[in-house]
C-alpha positions in Angstrom: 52.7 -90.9 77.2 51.2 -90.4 73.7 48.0 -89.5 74.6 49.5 -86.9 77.3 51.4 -85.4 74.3 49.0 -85.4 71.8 46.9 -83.3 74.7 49.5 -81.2 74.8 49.2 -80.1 71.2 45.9 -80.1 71.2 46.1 -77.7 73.7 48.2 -75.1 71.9 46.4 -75.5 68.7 44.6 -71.7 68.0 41.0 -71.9 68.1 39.1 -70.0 64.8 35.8 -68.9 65.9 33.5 -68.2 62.0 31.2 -65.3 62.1 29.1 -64.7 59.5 28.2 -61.2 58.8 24.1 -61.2 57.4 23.1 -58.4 54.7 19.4 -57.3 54.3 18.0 -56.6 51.4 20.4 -58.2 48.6 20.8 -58.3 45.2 17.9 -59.6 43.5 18.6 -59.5 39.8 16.4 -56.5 37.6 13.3 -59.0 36.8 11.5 -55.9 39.2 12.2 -53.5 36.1 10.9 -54.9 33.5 7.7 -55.8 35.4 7.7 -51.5 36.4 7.9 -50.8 33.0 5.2 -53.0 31.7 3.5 -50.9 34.5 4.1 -47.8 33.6 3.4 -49.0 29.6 -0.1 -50.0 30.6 -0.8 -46.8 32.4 0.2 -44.4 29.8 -1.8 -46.3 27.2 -4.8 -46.3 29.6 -4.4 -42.4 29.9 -4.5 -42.1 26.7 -7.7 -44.0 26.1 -9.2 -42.0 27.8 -8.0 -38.4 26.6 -9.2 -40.2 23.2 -12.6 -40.6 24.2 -12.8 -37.4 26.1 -11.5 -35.6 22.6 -13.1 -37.6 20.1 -16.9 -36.9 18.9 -19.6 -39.4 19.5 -19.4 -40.1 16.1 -16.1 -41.4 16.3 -15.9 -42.9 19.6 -18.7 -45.2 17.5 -16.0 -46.0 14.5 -13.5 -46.7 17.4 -15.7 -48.8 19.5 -16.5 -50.9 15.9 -13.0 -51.0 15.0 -12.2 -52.6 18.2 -15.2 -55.0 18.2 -13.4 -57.1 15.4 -9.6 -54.9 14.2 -8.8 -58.1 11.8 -8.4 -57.6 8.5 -8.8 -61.4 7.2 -12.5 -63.1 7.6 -12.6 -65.2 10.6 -13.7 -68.7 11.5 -14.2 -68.6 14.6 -17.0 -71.1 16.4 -18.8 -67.5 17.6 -18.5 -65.2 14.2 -17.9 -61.6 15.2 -19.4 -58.9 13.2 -17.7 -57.4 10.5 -18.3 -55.4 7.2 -17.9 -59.0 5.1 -20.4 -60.2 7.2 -20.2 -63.0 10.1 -16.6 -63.5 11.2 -16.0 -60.3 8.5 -13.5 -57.6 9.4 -13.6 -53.5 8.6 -11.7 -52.7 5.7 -10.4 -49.5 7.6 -9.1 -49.4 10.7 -11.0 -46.4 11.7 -14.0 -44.6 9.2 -13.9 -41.0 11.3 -17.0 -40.5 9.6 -18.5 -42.5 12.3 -19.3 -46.3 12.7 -23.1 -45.7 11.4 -22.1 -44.5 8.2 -19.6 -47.3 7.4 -20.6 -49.4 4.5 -22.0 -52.4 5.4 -20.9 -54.6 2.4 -17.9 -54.9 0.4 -16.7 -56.4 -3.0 -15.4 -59.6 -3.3 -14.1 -62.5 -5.1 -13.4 -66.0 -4.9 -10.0 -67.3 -5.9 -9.2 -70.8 -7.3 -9.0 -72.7 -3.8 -12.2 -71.7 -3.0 -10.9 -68.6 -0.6 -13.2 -65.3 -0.5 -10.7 -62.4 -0.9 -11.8 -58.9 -0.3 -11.1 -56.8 -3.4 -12.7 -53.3 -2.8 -14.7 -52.0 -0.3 -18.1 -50.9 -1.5 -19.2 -47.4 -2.3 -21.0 -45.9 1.3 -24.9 -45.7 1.0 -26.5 -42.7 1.1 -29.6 -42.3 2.8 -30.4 -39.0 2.0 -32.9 -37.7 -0.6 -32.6 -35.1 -2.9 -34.8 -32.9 -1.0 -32.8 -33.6 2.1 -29.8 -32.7 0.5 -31.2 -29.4 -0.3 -32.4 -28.5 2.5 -29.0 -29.1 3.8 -27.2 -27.0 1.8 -30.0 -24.2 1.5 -29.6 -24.1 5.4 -25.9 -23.7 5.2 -26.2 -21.1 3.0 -28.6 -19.5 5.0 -26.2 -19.8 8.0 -23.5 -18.1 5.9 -25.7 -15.4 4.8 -26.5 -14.2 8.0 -23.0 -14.9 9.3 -22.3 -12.3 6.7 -24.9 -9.8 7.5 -23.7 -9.5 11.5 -20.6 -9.1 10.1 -21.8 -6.2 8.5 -24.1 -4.8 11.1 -21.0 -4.7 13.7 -19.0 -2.5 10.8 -21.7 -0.2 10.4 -22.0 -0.1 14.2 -18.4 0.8 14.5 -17.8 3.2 11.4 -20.9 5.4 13.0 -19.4 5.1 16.6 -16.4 6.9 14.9 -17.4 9.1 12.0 -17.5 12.4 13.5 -20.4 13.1 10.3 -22.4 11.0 11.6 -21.8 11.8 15.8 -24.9 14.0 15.8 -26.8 11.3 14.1 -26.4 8.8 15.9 -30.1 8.3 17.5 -31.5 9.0 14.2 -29.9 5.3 12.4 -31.2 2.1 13.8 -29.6 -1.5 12.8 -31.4 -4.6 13.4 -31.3 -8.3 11.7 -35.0 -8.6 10.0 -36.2 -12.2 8.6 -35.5 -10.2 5.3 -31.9 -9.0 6.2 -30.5 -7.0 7.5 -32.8 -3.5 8.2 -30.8 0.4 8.0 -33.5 2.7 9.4 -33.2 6.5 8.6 -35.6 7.9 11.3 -36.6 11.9 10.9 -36.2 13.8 14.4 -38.6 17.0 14.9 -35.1 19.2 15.0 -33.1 17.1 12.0 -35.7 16.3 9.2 -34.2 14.0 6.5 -35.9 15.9 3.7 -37.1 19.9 2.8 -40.6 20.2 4.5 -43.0 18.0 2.1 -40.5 17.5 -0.2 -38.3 14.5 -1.7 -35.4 16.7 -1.7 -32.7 15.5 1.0 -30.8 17.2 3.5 -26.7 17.5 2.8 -26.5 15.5 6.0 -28.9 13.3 4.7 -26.6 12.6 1.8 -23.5 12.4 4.1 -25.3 9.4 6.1 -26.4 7.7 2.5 -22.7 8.2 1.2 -21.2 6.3 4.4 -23.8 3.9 4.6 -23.3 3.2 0.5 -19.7 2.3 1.6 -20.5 -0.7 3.6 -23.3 -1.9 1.1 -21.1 -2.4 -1.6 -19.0 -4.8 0.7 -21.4 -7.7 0.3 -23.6 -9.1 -2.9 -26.8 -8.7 -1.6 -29.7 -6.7 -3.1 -31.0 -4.0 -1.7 -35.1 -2.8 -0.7 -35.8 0.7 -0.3 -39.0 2.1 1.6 -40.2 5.2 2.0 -42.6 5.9 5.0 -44.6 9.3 6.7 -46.6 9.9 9.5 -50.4 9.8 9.4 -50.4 14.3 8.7 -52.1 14.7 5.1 -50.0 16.4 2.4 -51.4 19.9 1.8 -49.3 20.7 -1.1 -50.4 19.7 -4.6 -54.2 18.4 -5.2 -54.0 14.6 -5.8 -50.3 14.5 -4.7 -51.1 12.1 -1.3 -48.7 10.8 1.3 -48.5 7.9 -1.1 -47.1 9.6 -3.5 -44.4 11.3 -1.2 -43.3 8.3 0.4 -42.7 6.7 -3.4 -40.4 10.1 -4.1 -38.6 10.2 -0.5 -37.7 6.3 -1.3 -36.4 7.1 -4.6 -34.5 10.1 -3.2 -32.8 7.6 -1.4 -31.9 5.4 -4.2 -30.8 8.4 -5.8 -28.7 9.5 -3.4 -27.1 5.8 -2.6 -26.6 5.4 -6.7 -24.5 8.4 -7.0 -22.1 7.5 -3.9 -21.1 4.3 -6.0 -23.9 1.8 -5.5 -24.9 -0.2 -8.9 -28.1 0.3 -10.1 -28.9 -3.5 -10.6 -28.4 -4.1 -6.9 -31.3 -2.6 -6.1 -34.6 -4.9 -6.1 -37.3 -3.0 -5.3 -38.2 0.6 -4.0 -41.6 0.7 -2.2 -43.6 3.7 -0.7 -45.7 2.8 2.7 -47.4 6.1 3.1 -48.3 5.8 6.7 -49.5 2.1 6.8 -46.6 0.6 9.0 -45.8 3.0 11.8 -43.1 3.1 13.9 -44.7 4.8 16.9 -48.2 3.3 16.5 -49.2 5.4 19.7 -48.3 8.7 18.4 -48.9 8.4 14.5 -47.7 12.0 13.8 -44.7 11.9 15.9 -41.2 12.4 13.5 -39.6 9.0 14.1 -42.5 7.8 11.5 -41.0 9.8 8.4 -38.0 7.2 7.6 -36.4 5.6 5.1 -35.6 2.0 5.9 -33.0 0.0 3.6 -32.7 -3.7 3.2 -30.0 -6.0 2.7 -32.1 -8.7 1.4 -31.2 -12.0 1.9 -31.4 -14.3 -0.8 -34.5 -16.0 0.4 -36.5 -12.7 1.1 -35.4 -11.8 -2.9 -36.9 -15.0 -3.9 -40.1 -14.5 -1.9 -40.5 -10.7 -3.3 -40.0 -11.8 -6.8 -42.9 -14.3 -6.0 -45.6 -12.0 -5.1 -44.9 -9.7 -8.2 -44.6 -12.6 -10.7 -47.4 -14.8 -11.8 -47.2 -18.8 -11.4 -46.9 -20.9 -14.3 -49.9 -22.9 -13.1 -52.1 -19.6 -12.4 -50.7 -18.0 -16.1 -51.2 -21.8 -17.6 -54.9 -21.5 -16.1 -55.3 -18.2 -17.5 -54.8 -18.8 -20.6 -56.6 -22.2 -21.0 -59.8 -19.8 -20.1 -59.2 -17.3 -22.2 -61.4 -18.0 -25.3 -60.0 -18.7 -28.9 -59.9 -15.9 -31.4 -61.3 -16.6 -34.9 -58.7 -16.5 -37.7 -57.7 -12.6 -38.2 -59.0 -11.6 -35.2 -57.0 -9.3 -33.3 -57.5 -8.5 -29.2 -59.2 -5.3 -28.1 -56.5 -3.3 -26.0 -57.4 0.0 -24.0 -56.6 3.0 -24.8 -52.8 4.5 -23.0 -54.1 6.6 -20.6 
């Protein structure tokens, strides 16, 4: 009877059936983060290796790439020294010399302390290389550079103020600027219909004045000294007996100077005035054409000014020379001078 009861129970007892309900993709934790970030660190500090490099001049990617070599600032002791300024297992004493990892000095001052410890005091002074002569070429050449810097600045005003003077409109094919190994060269040419100057004369033109005046404008912008040369064609004066195309040319060029002095110009800026005659044509083909009668004006550079005063003034070696062959004069002698003529 028991057991038939106790199946009876059984059998009303509710039956729970457990279902568990599975989730994809759970919670994790963040450690995914942190290892995204490191990521995303390395990434940006790669990028901007590289814009480095890319930006940076050869010279500097050097001091980088020796920085990096050994960035320590103690001396090391390692088994396998690496190469530093304080020698084997030695460090830079800058983190980066931008003047380039060859010109970093190589040694540096130091001292030892009472343990026995070498400690860096100073770095040494950088060693120049360079010689005296080097070092003046350099700086010769960068004053060269400067000087003509200066002179195309000047050729492009000149260009512009006769592209819009209205003076100097009809004029225009008769001034020709070009950079010379002497400076920078203002031609004046003379034109068969528009002569510069009176028929044989040294006397100018009012319009030759007008271009001088505009021109002397521009000329007293810079320092530069100025050459003045006088040229004709190969037709033989006529006019006074003795008076040559030498002669002419030497007036027309100081015409010039003249006429440049009076529109504002100071009379120590000019170096030299020279008269050509017809020895250095413009149209070689056709000596007697018009475009040979021209005044040309330099704006010497300071290297051309040093040459010309060359070729007028003797050497000390060639005046020393002179005068070691020149006999003595006994006492209360005098020398023999010519005549003036």
């Amino acid at each position: 009877m028991a057991s038939a009861s106790s199946k009876q129970v059984d059998a009303k007892r509710p039956i729970y059936v457990k279902r568990v309900k599975k989730v994809a993709g759970g919670h994790h934790g963040g450690a995914w983060k942190v290892a995204y970030a490191d990521f995303v660190t390395a990434m940006m500090a790669f990028f901007m290796v590289m814009w480095l490099i890319t930006a940076v001049s050869k010279d500097q990617r050097a001091a980088i790439f020796d920085y990096f070599k050994n960035p320590s600032m103690e001396p090391g002791k390692s088994v396998k020294p690496a190469p530093g300024q304080m020698g084997p297992g030695g460090a830079s004493t800058s983190p980066i010399n931008m003047r380039g990892g060859l010109d970093a000095p190589k040694t540096s001052q130091t001292k030892t302390d009472k343990v026995g410890a070498t400690v860096m005091t100073s770095p040494a002074p950088p060693i120049d290389l360079k010689s005296p002569e080097q070092k003046a070429a350099e700086a010769a050449e960068l004053v060269k550079q400067l000087e003509k810097k200066k002179l195309d600045s000047l050729m492009d005003d000149l260009k512009k103020a006769i592209s819009k003077s209205q003076a100097l409109e009809p004029f225009k094919d008769q001034l020709l600027l070009d950079i010379t190994p002497e400076g920078l060269r203002i031609q004046i040419l003379d034109a068969q219909n528009r002569p510069m100057f009176d028929l044989g004369s040294a006397r100018l033109k009012p319009y030759t004045n007008a271009i001088l005046r505009e021109v002397t404008t521009y000329l007293r912008t810079v320092p530069n000294r100025l050459s003045i040369t006088g040229h004709t064609d190969t037709t033989p004066y006529a006019g006074t007996r003795g008076y040559t195309n030498w002669d002419l040319s030497t007036d027309r060029a100081n015409a010039a100077r003249r006429a440049l002095e009076s529109a504002g110009l100071e009379t120590d800026r000019i170096a030299r005035v020279v008269g050509l005659s017809s020895s250095v044509l413009f149209d070689k083909r056709n000596p007697r054409n018009a475009v040979n009668r021209r005044i040309s004006i330099v704006v010497m550079t300071q290297q051309a000014e040093q040459d010309a005063k060359k070729t007028d003034l003797p050497s000390n070696a060639s005046a020393d020379a002179s005068s070691a062959e020149r006999p003595a004069l006994p006492p209360g002698a005098e020398p023999v001078t010519a005549p003036a003529s």
